[in-house]
GUSELUM-722023 format. One record per residue (C-alpha): residue number from 0; chain; x, y, z. Coordinates in steps of 0.02 Angstrom, whole numbers, plus 50000, padded with zeros to 5 digits. Example, Ala and Ser with C-alpha at 12.3 -4.5 7.8 and 13.67 -1.06 7.14 Angstrom:
REM GUSELUM-722023
NODE resi chain     x     y     z
NODE    0     A 50615 49775 50390
NODE    1     A 50684 49947 50357
***
This chain:
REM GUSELUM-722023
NODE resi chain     x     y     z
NODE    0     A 51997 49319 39730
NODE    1     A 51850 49332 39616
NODE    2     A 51778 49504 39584
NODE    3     A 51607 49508 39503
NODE    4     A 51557 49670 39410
NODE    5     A 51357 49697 39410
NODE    6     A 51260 49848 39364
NODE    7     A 51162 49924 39215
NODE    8     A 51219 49929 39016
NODE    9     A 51319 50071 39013
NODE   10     A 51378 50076 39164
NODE   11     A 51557 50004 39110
NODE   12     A 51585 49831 39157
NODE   13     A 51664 49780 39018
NODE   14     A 51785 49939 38990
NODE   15     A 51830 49941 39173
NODE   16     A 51854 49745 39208
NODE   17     A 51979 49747 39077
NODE   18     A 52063 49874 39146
NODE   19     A 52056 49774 39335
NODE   20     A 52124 49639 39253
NODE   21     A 52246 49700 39196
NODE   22     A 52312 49793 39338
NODE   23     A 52285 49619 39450
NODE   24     A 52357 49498 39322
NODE   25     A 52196 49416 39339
NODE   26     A 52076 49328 39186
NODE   27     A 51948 49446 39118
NODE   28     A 51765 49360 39084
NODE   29     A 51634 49435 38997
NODE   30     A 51480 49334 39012
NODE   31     A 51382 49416 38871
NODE   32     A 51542 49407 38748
NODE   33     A 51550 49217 38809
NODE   34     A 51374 49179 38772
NODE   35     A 51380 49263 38589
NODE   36     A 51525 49157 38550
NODE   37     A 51446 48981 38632
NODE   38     A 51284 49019 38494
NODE   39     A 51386 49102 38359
NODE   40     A 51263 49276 38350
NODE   41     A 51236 49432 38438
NODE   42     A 51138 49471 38589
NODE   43     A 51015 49558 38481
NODE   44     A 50979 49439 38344
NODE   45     A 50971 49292 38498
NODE   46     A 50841 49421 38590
NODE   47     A 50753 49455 38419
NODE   48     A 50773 49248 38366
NODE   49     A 50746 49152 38500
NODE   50     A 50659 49284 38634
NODE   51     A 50743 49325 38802
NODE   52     A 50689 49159 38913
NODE   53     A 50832 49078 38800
NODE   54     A 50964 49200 38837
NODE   55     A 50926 49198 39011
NODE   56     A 50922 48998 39007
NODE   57     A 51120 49001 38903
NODE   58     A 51165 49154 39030
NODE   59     A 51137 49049 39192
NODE   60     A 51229 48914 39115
NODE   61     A 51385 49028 39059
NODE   62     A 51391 49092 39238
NODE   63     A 51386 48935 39326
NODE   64     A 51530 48882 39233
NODE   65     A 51633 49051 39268
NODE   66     A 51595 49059 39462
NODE   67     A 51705 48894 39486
NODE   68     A 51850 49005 39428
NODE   69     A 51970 49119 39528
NODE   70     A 52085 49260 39519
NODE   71     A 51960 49332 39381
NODE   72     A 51871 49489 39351
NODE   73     A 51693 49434 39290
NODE   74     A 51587 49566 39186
NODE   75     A 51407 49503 39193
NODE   76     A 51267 49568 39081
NODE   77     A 51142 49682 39140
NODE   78     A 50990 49567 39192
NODE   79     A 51102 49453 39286
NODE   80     A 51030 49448 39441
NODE   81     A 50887 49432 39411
NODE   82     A 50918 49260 39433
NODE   83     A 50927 49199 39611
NODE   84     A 51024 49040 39553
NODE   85     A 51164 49187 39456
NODE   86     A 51180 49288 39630
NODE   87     A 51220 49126 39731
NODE   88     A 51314 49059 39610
NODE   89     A 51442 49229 39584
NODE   90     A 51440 49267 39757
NODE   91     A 51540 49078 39796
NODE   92     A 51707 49152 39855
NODE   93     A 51670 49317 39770
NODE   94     A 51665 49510 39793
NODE   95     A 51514 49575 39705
NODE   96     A 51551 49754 39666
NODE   97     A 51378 49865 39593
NODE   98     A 51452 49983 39460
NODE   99     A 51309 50137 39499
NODE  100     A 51251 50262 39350
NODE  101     A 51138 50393 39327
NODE  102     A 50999 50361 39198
NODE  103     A 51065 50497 39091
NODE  104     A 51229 50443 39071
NODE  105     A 51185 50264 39029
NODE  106     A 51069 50344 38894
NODE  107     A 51197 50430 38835
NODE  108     A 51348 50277 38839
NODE  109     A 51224 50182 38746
NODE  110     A 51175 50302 38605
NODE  111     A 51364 50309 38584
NODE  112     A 51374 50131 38541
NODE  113     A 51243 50141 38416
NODE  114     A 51073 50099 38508
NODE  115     A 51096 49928 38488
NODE  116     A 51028 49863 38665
NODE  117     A 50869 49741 38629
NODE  118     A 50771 49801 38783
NODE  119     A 50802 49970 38756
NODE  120     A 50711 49955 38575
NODE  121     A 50569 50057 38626
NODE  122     A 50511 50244 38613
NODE  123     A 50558 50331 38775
NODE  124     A 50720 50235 38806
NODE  125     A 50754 50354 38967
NODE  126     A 50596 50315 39055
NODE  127     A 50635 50146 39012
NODE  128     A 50799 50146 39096
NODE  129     A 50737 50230 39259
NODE  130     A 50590 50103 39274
NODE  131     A 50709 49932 39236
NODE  132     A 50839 50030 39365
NODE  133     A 50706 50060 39506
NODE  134     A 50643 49864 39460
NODE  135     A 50815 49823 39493
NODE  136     A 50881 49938 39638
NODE  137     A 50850 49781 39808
NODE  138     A 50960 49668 39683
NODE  139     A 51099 49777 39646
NODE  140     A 51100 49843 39836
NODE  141     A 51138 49662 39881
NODE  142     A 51315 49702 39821
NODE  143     A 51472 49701 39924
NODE  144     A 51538 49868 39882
NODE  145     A 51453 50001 39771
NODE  146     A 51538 50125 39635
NODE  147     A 51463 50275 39543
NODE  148     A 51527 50259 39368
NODE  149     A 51434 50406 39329
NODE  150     A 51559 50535 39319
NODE  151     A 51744 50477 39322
NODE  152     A 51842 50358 39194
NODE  153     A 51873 50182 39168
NODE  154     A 52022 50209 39241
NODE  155     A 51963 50305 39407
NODE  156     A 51855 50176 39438
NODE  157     A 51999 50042 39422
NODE  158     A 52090 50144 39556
NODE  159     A 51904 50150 39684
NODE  160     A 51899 49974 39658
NODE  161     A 52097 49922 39711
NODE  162     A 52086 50054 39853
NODE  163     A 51925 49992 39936
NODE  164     A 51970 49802 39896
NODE  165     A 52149 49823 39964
NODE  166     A 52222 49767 39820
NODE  167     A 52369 49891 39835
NODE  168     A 52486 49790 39937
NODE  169     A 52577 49641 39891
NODE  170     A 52521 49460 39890
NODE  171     A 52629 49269 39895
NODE  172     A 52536 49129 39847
NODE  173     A 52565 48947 39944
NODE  174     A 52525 48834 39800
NODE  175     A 52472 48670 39895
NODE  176     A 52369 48586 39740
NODE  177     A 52198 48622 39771
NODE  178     A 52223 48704 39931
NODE  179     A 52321 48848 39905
NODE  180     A 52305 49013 39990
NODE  181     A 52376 49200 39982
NODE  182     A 52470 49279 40098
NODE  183     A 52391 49491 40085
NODE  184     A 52554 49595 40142
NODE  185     A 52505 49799 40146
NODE  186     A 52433 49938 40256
NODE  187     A 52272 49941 40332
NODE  188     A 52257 49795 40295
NODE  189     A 52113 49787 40428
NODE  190     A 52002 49874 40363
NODE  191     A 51958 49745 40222
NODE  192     A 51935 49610 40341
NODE  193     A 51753 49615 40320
NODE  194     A 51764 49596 40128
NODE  195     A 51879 49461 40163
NODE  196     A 51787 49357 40278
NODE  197     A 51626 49385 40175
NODE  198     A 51712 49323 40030
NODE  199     A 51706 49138 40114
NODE  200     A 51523 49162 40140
NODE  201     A 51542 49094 40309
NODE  202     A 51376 49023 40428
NODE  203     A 51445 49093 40575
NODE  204     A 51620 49201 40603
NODE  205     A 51699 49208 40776
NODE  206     A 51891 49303 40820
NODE  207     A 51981 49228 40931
NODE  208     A 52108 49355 41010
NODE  209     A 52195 49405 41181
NODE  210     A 52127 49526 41317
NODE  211     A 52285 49616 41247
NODE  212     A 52273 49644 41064
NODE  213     A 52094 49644 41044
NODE  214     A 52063 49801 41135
NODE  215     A 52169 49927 41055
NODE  216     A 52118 49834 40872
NODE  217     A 51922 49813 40894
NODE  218     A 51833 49938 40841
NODE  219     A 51912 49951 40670
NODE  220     A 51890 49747 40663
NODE  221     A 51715 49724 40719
NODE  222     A 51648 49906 40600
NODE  223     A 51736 49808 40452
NODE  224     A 51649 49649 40477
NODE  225     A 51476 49699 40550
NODE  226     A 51467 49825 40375
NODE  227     A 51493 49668 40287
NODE  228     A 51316 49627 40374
NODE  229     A 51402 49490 40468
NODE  230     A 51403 49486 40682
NODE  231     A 51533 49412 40745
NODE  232     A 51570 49303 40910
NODE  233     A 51719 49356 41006
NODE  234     A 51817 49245 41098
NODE  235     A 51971 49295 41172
NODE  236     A 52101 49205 41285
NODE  237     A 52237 49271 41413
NODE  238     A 52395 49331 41320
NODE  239     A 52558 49225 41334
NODE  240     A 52638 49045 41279
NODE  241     A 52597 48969 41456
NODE  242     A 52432 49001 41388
NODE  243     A 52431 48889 41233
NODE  244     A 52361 48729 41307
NODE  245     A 52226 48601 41300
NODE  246     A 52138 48690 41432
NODE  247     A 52114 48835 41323
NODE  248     A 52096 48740 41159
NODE  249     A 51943 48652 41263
NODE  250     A 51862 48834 41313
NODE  251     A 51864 48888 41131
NODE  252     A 51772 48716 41081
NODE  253     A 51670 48735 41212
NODE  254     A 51598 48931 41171
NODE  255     A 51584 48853 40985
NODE  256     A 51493 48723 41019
NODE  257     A 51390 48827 41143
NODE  258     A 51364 48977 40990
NODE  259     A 51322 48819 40880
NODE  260     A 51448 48839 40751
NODE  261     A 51456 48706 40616
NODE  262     A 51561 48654 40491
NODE  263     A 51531 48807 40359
NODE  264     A 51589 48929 40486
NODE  265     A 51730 49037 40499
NODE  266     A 51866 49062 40646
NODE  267     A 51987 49238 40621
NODE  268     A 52153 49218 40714
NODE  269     A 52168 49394 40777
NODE  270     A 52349 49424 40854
NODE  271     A 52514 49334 40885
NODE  272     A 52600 49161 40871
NODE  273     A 52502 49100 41030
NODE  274     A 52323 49156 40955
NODE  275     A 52368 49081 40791
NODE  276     A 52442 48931 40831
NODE  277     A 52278 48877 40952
NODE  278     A 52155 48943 40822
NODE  279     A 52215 48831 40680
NODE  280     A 52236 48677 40808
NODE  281     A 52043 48718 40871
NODE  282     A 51980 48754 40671
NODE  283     A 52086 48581 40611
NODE  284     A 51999 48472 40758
NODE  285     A 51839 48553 40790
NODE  286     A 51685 48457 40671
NODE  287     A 51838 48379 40591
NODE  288     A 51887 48548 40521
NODE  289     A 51815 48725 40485
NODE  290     A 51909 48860 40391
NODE  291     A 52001 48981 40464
NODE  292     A 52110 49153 40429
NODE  293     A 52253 49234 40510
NODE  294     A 52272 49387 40548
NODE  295     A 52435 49393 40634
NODE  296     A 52485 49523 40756
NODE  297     A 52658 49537 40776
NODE  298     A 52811 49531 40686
NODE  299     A 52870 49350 40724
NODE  300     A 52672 49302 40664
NODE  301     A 52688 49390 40520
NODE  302     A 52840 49310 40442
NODE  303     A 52814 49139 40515
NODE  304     A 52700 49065 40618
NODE  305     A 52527 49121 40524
NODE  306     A 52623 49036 40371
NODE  307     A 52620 48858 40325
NODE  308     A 52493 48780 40434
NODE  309     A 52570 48722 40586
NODE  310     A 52442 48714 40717
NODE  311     A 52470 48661 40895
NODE  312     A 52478 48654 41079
NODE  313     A 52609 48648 41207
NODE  314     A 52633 48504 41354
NODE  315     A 52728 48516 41495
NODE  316     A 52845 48378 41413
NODE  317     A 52865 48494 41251
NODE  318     A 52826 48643 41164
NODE  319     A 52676 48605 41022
NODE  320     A 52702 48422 41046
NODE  321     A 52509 48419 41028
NODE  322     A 52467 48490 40837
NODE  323     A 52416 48465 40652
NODE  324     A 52450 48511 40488
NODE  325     A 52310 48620 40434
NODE  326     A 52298 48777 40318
NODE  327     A 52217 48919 40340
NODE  328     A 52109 48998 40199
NODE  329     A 52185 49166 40212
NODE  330     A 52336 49252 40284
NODE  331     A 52294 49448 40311
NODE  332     A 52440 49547 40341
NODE  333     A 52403 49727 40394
NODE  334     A 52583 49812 40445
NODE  335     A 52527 49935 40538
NODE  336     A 52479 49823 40656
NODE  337     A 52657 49820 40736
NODE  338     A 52619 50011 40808
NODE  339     A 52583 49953 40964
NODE  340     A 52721 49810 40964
NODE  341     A 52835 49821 41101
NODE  342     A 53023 49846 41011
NODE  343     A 53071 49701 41151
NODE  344     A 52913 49580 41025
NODE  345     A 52991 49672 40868
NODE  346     A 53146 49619 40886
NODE  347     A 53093 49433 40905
NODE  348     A 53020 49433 40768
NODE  349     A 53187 49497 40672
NODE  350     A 53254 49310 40734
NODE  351     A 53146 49238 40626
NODE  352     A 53195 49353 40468
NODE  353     A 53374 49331 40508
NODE  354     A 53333 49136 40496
NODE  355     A 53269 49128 40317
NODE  356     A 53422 49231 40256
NODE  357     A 53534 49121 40326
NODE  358     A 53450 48971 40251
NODE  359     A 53399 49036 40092
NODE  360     A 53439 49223 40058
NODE  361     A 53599 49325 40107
NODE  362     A 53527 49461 39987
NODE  363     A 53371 49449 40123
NODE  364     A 53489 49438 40266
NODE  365     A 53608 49590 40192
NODE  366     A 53456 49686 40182
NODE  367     A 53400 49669 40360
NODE  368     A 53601 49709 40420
NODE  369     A 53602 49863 40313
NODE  370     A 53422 49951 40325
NODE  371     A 53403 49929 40502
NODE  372     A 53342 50102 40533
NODE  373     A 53206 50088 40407
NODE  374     A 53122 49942 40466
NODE  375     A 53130 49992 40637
NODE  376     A 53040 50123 40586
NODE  377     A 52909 50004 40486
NODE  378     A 52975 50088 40315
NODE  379     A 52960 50004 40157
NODE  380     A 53108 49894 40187
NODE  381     A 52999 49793 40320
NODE  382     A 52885 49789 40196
NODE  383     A 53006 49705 40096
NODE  384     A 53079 49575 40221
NODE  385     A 52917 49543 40265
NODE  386     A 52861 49482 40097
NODE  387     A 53045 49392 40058
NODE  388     A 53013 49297 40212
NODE  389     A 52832 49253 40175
NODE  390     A 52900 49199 39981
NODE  391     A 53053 49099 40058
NODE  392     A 52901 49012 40171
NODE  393     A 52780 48977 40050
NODE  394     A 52909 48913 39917
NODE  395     A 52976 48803 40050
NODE  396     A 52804 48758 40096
NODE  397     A 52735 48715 39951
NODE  398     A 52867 48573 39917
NODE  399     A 52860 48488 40076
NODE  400     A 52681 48536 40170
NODE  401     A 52731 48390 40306
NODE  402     A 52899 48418 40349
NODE  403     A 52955 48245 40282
NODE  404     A 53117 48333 40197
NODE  405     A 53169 48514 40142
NODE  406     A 53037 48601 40258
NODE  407     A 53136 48546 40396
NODE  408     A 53273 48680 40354
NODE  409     A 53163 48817 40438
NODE  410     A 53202 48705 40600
NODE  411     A 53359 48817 40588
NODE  412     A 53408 48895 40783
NODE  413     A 53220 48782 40836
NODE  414     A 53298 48631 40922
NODE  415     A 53393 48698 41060
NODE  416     A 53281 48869 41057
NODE  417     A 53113 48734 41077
NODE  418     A 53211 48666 41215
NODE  419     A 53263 48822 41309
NODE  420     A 53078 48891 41303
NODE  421     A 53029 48701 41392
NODE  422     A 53154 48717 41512
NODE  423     A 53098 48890 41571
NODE  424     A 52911 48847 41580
NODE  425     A 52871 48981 41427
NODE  426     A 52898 49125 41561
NODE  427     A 53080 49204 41519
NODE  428     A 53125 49208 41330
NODE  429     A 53019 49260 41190
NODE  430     A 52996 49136 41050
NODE  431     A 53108 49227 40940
NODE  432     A 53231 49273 41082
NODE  433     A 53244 49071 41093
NODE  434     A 53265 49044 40932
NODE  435     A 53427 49169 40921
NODE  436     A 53505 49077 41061
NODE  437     A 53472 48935 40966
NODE  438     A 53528 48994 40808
NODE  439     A 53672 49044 40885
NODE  440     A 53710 48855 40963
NODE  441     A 53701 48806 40794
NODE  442     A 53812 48907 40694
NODE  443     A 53950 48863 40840
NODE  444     A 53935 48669 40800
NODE  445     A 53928 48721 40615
NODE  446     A 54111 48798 40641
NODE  447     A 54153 48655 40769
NODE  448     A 54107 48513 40659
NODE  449     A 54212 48613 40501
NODE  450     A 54057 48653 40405
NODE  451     A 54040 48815 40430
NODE  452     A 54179 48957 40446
NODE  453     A 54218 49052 40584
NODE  454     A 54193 49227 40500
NODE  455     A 54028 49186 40411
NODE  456     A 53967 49130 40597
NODE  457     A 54035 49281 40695
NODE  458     A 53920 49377 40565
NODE  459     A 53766 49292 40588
NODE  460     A 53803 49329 40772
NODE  461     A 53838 49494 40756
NODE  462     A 53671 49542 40657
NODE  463     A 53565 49432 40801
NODE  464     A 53677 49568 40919
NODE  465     A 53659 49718 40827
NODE  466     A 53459 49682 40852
NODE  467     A 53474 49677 41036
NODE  468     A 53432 49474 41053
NODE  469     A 53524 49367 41166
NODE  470     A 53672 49232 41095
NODE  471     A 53717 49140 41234
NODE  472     A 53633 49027 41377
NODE  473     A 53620 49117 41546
NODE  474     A 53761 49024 41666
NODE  475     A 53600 48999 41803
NODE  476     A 53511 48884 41673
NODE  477     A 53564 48696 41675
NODE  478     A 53626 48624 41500
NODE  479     A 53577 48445 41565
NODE  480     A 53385 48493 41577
NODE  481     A 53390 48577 41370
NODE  482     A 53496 48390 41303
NODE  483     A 53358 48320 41385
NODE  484     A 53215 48408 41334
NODE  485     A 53322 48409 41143
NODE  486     A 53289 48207 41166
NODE  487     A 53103 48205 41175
NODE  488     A 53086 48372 41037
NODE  489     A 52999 48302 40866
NODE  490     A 53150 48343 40760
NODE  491     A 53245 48192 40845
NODE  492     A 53221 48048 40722
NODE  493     A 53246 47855 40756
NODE  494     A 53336 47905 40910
NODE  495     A 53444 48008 40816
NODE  496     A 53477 48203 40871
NODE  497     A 53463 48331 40689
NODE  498     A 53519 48508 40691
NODE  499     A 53516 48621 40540
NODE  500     A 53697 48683 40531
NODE  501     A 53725 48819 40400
NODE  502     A 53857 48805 40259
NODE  503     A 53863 48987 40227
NODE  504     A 53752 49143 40235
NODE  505     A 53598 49063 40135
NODE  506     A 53623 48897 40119
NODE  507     A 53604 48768 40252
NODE  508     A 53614 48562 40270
NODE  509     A 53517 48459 40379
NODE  510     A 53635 48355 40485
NODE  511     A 53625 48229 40622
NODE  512     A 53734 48270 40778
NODE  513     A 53822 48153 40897
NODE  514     A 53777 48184 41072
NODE  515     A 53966 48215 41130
NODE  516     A 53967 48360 40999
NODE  517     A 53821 48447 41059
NODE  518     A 53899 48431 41234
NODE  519     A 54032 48496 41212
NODE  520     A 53941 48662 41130
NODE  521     A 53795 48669 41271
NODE  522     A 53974 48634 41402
NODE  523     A 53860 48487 41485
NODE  524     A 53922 48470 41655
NODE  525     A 53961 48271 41691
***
């Protein structure tokens, strides 16, 4: 993020920038401090040597260099925008905050610093201040979020600032090269939304959600993003994996192409696995690609799904057989979300937590064992395993984006679990429900095949119990149909069947399988 500090001298851009820097770990620019050093003199003597059309020609210059950067706080000088060219420029994938003070106070700030402001060189300084203010007032109204300076510290404001941006939760980077993105992991998350979105400086924004989320979510969504002076289109689809088809990808292109979206706008994922997975597929294929956010919903979202980039479909043949690889530009985590998560959807999304400490974290997986009251309670140890997950992710992530090697460990419990959910037509497990089943198969032809041991797999199958998810295959369900569906599942390479079989609690290998093995652990009927 890129937070741009505007407002009158004296109003304390500098003083409080560093301060915001410093709290963020961000870079702190000052543009007036960079100009000085690029001609070697002061302000004044540039002012009083080579007049103000100079400065302002060196300014414009020193700020379209600093608006390519990011994860800065940029102090500008007082007549910044002025310039048209400065606003546009600052406001590329930027939050423009106006730092508001009463004339008196400025008067005041900058007697203290010794009167040496060129344009205030004349003999009513005050009046001079309210009339260059008043000049001013439609520019610095154009700003995303206002602060009065006037009366409270440096360090009051650097609190404002954090509180209103949302800075006070916890963020994980995916570093993909140029492409990288932050995961935002806190409370309330939804409130900032607006800020968020604005900060992409989208043509057109439209949230895709379900007739079940949306409702009980919408009026704190759309106040955030309409008092960003944005409108959004809503476009919501019925809520369930049966759901997540062609048919609906086709209705989404259809409204966008009907609401003439083009390729500077903006999709926001609003809800679960199902809402996120179709909204990246539709944002990576529609125009060739628009951006997109997530804003995930539920637990299982949170932790996985809205992470990494994975977009898709299902087909009757196989669940998202029909996808891309495609980032989104932000993941938006607001915990409070899961109020209104059924425990029966909480709990699914536990699978998923339980899978990254088994393939990368027992510290992550001894957490979840031993503060199980606390996170059902969404205390600050979900908070935690929330962001562990999301860093285990994103590390993973950003070393393999395509799945052509290590990414393929979070595959852990997916093969048989993929299958299961085909079998059933999408209807009788939840995704993460699956996925323990599946994790489950796979820890037994972990201890089968020797790699594994038999204590270190009971555990992993008593914490998937103690959660309330199912470990076994119902009896009614016919192993034949999920070996089949296991043979047409993308993990299967050149013919070959791959499981990833844990070695111990946090460490797994990725293993191919013979078929009379996995037979005998499914107890395929002849």
């Amino acid at each position: 993020m890129k937070i741009v500090l505007i407002g009158f001298m004296g109003s304390g851009k500098t003083s409080i920038g560093r301060e915001l820097s410093r709290r963020l770990g961000y870079q702190f620019i000052d543009t007036d401090t960079l100009i000085e050093e690029k001609e070697g003199i002061p302000i004044s003597l540039i002012f009083k040597e080579k007049g103000e059309d100079y400065f302002r020609e060196v300014e414009q210059a020193i700020v379209e260099e600093v608006s390519r950067m990011t994860d800065a706080v940029i102090a500008t000088g007082g007549g910044v925008i002025k310039n048209k060219r400065n606003v546009e420029n600052l406001q590329k994938r930027g939050i423009i905050i106006w730092l508001k003070t009463e004339p008196e106070v400025i008067l005041k700030r900058v007697m203290l610093e010794g009167g040496k402001r060129p344009l205030l060189n004349v003999e009513e300084p005050l009046k001079e201040i309210k009339r260059l203010l008043a000049e001013r007032l439609s520019l610095y109204m154009q700003a995303d979020i206002p602060i009065d300076t006037s009366f409270i510290t440096p360090g009051e404001a650097v609190e404002e600032i954090i509180e209103r941006l949302g800075l006070q939760g916890e963020e994980v980077t995916v570093e993909l090269k140029d492409r990288g993105y932050k995961i935002i992991i806190g409370r309330k998350n939804l409130g900032i939304l607006g800020l968020r979105v604005k900060e992409f400086r989208p043509s057109k924004v439209a949230i895709v959600s379900n007739k079940t989320i949306f409702p009980l979510y919408s009026d704190t969504i759309l106040s955030s993003i309409k008092g960003c002076g944005i409108t959004p289109e809503v476009f919501l689809i019925p809520d369930g994996e049966e759901y997540k088809d062609l048919l609906w990808a086709s209705y989404l292109y259809g409204e966008l192409l009907k609401a003439r979206f083009d390729r500077d706008s903006l999709l926001v994922a609003f809800g679960g696995g199902v809402v996120g997975d179709i909204t990246g597929f539709v944002a990576s294929t529609y125009m060739r690609g628009i951006r997109y956010i997530q804003v995930p919903t539920t637990l299982l979202a949170q932790v996985d799904s809205s992470v990494g980039g994975k977009t898709g479909v299902n087909h009757p043949l196989g669940k998202n057989m029909v996808g891309t690889f495609y980032q989104p530009s932000l993941v938006l985590i607001d915990v409070d979300t899961l109020r209104t998560l059924p425990m029966r959807e909480f709990n699914a999304g536990i699978a998923e937590i339980i899978k990254y400490g088994v393939i990368a974290d027992k510290g992550l997986f001894d957490l979840v064992e031993k503060e199980k009251e606390d996170i059902a309670f969404l205390g600050d140890s979900l908070l935690r395993v929330i962001r562990r997950s999301c860093e285990i992710k994103a590390e993973v992530v950003s070393r393999d984006e395509r799945e052509t090697g290590l990414r393929a460990i979070l595959n852990f419990g997916h093969t048989v679990g993929h299958a299961l959910e085909t079998v059933t037509g999408y209807t009788r497990f939840l995704h993460g429900e699956a996925i323990a089943i599946g994790m489950c198969v796979d820890v037994e032809i972990a201890v089968t095949a020797g790699i594994l041991k038999e204590a270190d797999g009971e555990h992993i199958k008593q914490l998937i119990q103690i959660y309330g998810l199912p470990t076994t295959i119902p009896d009614e369900i016919n192993t034949s149909d999920i070996l089949n569906a296991i043979e047409v599942d993308k993990k299967v390479k050149a013919g070959n069947l791959r499981f990833i079989l844990p070695e111990c609690i946090g460490k797994v290998r990725i293993e191919e399988v013979e078929r009379d093995l996995i037979k005998e652990v499914l107890k395929v009927r002849p």
